[in-house]
N, C-alpha and C positions, 0 to 999 in steps of 0.2 A: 166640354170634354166628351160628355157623351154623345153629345150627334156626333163628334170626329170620328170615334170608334163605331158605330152604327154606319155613317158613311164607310171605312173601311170593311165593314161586313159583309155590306152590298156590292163592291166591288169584288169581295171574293166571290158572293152568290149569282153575280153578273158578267163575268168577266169574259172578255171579248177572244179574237183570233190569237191563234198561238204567234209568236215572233223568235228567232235565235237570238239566244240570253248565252252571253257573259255569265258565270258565275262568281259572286263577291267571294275575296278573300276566305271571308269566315265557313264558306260551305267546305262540306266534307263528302269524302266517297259513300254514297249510300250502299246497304246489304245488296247483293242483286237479286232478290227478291222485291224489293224495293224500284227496281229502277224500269220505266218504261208509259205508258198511258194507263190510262184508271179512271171510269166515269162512276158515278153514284147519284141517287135521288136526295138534294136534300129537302128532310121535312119540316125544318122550321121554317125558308123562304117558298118552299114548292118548287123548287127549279130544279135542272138536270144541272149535273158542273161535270167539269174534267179536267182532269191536273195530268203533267206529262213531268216526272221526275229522269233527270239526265245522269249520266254517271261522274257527271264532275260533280253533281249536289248542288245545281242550279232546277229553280220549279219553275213550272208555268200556270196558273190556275185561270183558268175559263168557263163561265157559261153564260145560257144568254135565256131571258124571258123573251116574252111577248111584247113587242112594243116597249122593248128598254136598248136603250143604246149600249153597241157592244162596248166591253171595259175588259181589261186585262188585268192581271193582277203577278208581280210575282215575287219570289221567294229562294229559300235555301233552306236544305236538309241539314241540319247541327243536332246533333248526339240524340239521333232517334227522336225527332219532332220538326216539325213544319214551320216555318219563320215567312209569314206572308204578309207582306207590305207591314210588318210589326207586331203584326199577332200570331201568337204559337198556338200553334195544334199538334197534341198529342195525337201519336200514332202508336196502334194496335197490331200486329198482322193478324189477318185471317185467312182463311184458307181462298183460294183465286183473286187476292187483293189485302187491303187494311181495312181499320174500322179510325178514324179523323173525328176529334172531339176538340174543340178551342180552351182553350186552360180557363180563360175567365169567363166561360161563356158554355158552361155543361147543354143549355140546350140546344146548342148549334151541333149539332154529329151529323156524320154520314157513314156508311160502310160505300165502300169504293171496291169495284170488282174490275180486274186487270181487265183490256181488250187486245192484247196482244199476247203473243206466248212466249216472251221474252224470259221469264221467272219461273215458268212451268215445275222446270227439272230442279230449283231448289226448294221447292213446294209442299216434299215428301211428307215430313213432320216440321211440328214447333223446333225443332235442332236444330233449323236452317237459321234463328235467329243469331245464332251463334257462329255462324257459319257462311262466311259471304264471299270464300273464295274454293267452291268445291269444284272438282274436275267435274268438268261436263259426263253425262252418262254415254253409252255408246249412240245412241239414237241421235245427238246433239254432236256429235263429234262432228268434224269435217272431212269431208273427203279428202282421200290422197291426192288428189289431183287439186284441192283449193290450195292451201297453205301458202303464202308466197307473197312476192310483189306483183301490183297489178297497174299498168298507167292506163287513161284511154282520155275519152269524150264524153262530158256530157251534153248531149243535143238542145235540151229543152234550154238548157242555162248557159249554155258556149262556154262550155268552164272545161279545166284541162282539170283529170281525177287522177291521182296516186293513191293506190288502199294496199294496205298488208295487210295480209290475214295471218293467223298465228297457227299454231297446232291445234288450242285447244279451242279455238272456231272465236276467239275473240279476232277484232279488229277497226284500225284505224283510216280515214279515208279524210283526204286533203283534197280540195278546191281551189282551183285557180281559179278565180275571174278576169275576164276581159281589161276591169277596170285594172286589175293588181290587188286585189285584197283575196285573202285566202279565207276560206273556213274549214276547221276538225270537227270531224264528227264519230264521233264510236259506236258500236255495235257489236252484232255473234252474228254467226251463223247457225240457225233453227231448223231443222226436220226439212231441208231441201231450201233454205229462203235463207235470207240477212235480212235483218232487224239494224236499220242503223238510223238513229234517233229517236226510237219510235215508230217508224214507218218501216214498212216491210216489201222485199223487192225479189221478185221470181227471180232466179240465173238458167239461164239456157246456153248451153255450150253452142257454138259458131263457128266456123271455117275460121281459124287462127286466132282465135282468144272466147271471150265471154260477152253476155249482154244482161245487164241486170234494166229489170223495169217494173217501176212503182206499180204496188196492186190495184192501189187507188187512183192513180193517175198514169194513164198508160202513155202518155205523150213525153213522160220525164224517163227515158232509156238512154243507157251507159254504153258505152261499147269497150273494152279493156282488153288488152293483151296482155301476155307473160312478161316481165321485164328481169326474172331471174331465170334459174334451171330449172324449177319445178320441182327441184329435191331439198330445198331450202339452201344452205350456203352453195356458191359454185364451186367447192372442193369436193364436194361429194359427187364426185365423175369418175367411172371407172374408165378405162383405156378399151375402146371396142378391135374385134379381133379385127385381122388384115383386112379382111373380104369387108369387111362393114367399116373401113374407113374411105371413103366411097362419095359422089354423089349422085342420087338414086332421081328418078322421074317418073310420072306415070298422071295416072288421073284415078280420081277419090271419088267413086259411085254416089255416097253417100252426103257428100258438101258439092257434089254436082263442079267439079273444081280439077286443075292440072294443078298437080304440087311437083317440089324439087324442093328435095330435102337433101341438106349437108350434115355427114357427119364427120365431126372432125377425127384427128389425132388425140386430143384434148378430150374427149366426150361430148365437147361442144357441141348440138347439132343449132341447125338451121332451118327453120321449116319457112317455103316460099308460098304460097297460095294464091293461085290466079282464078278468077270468076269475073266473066263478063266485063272484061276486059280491065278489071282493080285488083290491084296486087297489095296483101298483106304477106306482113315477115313476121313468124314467134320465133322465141329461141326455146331450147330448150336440153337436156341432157341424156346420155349412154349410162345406164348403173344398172347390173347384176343382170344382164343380158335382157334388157326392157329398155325402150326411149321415150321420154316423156317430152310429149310438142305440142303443137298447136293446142292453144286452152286449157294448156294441163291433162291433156288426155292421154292417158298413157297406154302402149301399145307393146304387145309381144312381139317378137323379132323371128320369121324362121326362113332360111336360106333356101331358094328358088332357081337353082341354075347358077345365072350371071347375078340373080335381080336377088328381091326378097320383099317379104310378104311384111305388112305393119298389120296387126290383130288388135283393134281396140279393146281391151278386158273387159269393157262394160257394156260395148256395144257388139257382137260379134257380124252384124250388117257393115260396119265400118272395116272389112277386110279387105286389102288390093294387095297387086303385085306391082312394084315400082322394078324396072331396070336399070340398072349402071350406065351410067353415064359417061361418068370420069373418076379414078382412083385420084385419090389425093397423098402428096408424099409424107410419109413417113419422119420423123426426125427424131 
């Protein structure tokens, strides 16, 4: 009995490459201070480990000596402790992380310090224990222009992506594969990045949607467009005046690109983008005399003659004059 235990020890102390884990039944939603990667020294075996806790309450625990074959080990979050491959470990938090002690085994501890900044903003004081559903602060929030549904490509993986992001910068992101098997993965959005599993992924706005790409792996980039309004449901469209039901043309100094933008009757607009000879299409929406298109970027409106001007709010370099083309009829 006790080598079996001693052997499971070592596997926590040793444990190999992370894997996507199922979480069993029995796991529970962890605090989100709690939730993301976490490395520590421990000092009873002398090794580096690192555990990556999910938000569904599924763990992964990893490290690796010198000259030990990698092992993996994992586990589930149940009522504030660590359940790994059958041994519980109480958990502490501490400030940039926990303090991890194994219930029958006091001299196995480590203090674990977050390597992500997933938990940051719940961090403030010991309060957050109690507190695992607070609104993000405004630094954490998301931009007006994310919130939404987004489809695209993942390149490195051939996989089709669907992500919503929410208001308050949480978010879901689906995987198609080639084969047909799908994977969920959750995450936020953090101080200009998404955090989704654990891994964190720059977004740079693009000619007709987004491109997210791993920081750690720059070969694994997304490419996504709008697949709603950009104002969250599609009722939220106001009716643009006469002159600006319209289809507008021109060329975009700034995406090096000829657009042809529809705006409907509806609010519905259309945005076309041509570059070097590849055409992308976003949709996007008319509300409170602003259109929101390509990638979410939303743009002031001011009337030009025949034509009219699109004012990027964030970017004032993204200014052009598009002409009318064609009125669209009225109904």
């Amino acid at each position: 009995m006790q080598k079996r235990v001693t052997f499971a020890l070592m596997m926590f102390v040793f444990g190999g490459a992370l894997v996507c884990l199922t979480a069993p039944a029995k796991a529970e939603e962890p605090p989100l201070w709690m939730i993301g990667k976490f490395s520590a020294f421990n000092p009873k075996y002398r090794t580096n480990a690192l555990i990556t806790i999910r938000e569904d309450g599924s763990v992964i625990a990893k490290s690796k000596q010198e000259s030990a074959k990698p092992v993996i080990q994992r586990g589930t979050f149940e009522d504030r402790k660590l359940i790994l491959d059958g041994l519980t470990f109480d958990m502490e938090w501490r400030r940039g992380g926990f303090h991890l002690i194994q219930r029958d085994d006091p001299d196995n501890v480590a203090d674990y310090v977050r390597m992500d900044d997933y938990g940051d903003r719940f961090e403030r004081t010991q309060r957050i224990l109690n507190d695992s559903q607070r609104i993000p602060e405004a630094s954490y929030r998301t931009p007006d222009w994310l919130p939404g549904v987004w489809r695209g490509t993942n390149h490195k993986y051939h996989a089709k992506v669907n992500i919503h992001v929410s208001t308050d910068g949480r978010l879901t992101a689906v995987e198609t594969f080639q084969d047909g098997h799908e994977t969920v993965q959750r995450g936020s959005y953090q101080k200009g990045r998404l955090v989704i599993d654990g891994e964190t992924y720059s977004i740079s706005q693009r000619a007709g949607g987004v491109r997210l790409r791993q920081i750690d792996d720059s070969e694994n980039t997304t490419d996504l467009m709008r697949s709603d309004s950009g104002f969250g449901r599609d009722p939220e469209m106001d009716t643009p005046p006469s002159w600006l039901t319209s289809i507008f043309t021109g060329y975009n100094r700034k995406y090096d690109s000829d657009v042809r933008v529809e705006i409907q009757p509806s609010g519905k607009v259309i945005s076309r983008i041509t570059k070097n000879g590849k055409v992308q299409t976003a949709v996007g929406a008319y509300r409170r005399g602003r259109i929101r298109i390509v990638g979410g970027v939303t743009y002031d409106i001011e009337r030009v003659g025949e034509g009219v001007r699109f004012i990027n709010i964030d970017d004032p370099r993204d200014a052009d004059v598009y002409t009318r083309a064609r009125d669209l009829p009225r109904r």
